[in-house]
C-alpha positions in Angstrom: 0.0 0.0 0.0 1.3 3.7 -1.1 1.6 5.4 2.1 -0.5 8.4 0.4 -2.6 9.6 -2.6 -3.3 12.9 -3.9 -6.1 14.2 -6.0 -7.2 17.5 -7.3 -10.7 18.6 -6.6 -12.1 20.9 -9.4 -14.6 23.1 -7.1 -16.6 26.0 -8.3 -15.9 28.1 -5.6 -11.5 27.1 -4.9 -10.3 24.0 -6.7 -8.4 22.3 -3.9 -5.8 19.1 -3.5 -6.5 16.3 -1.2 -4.4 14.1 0.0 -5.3 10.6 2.1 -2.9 8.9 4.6 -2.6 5.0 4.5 -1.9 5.9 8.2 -3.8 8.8 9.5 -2.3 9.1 12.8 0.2 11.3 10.3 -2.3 14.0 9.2 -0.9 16.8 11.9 3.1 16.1 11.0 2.1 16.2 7.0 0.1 19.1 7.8 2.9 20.6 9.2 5.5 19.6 6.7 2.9 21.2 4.0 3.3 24.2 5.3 6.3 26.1 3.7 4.4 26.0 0.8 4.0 29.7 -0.1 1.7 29.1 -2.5 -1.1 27.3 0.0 -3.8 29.4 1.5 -4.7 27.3 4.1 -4.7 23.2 5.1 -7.2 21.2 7.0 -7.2 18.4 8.2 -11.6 16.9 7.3 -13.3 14.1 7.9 -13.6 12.1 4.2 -16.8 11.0 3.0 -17.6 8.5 0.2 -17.2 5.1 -0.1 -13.3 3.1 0.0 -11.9 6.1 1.6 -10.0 6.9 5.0 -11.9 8.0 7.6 -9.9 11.4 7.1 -8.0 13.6 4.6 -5.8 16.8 4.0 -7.4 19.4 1.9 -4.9 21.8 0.9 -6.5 25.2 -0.3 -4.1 27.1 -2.9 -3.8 31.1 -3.3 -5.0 32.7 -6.0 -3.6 32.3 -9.9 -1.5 29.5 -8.4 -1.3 26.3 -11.1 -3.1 23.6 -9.4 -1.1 20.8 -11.7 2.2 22.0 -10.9 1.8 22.7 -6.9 0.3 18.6 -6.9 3.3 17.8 -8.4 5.1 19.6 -6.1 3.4 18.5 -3.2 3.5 15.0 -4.3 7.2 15.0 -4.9 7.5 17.1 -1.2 5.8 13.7 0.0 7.7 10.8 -1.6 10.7 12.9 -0.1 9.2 13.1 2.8 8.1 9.0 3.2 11.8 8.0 2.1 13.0 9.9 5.1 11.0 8.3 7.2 11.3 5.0 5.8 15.5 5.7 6.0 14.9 6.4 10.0 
């Protein structure tokens, strides 16, 4: 199992990135490591709804004229550095 996935959310009012934990008791320290992003508005940490999901997610909200597709990328490569770390440890 991947120890995350990211997705982006195309919302009428903010599009938005979240991202779901295989292990959720990590939400707060990837919430945390998220960020120094200067180009995120604000993080959360909400409960997931839907079927086949975690019980929880991190929705990352982006400033303004920010490009979605390149910040996910960002954040996803920010992550897999992030797991090998940990993994290293």
């Amino acid at each position: 199992m991947l120890p995350f996935r990211s997705e982006i959310r195309n919302s009428p009012t903010q599009p938005t990135i979240k991202i779901f934990l295989s292990d959720e008791s990590l939400d707060a320290r990837i919430k945390k490591h998220l960020e120094h992003f200067k180009e995120i508005e604000e993080i959360e940490i909400r409960e997931s709804i839907g079927q086949n999901r975690v019980n929880e997610n991190i929705t990352v909200f982006l400033k303004d004229d920010v490009d979605i597709n390149k910040m996910k990328k960002s954040i996803d490569s920010s992550l897999w550095w992030y797991f090998e770390e940990d993994l290293v440890d």
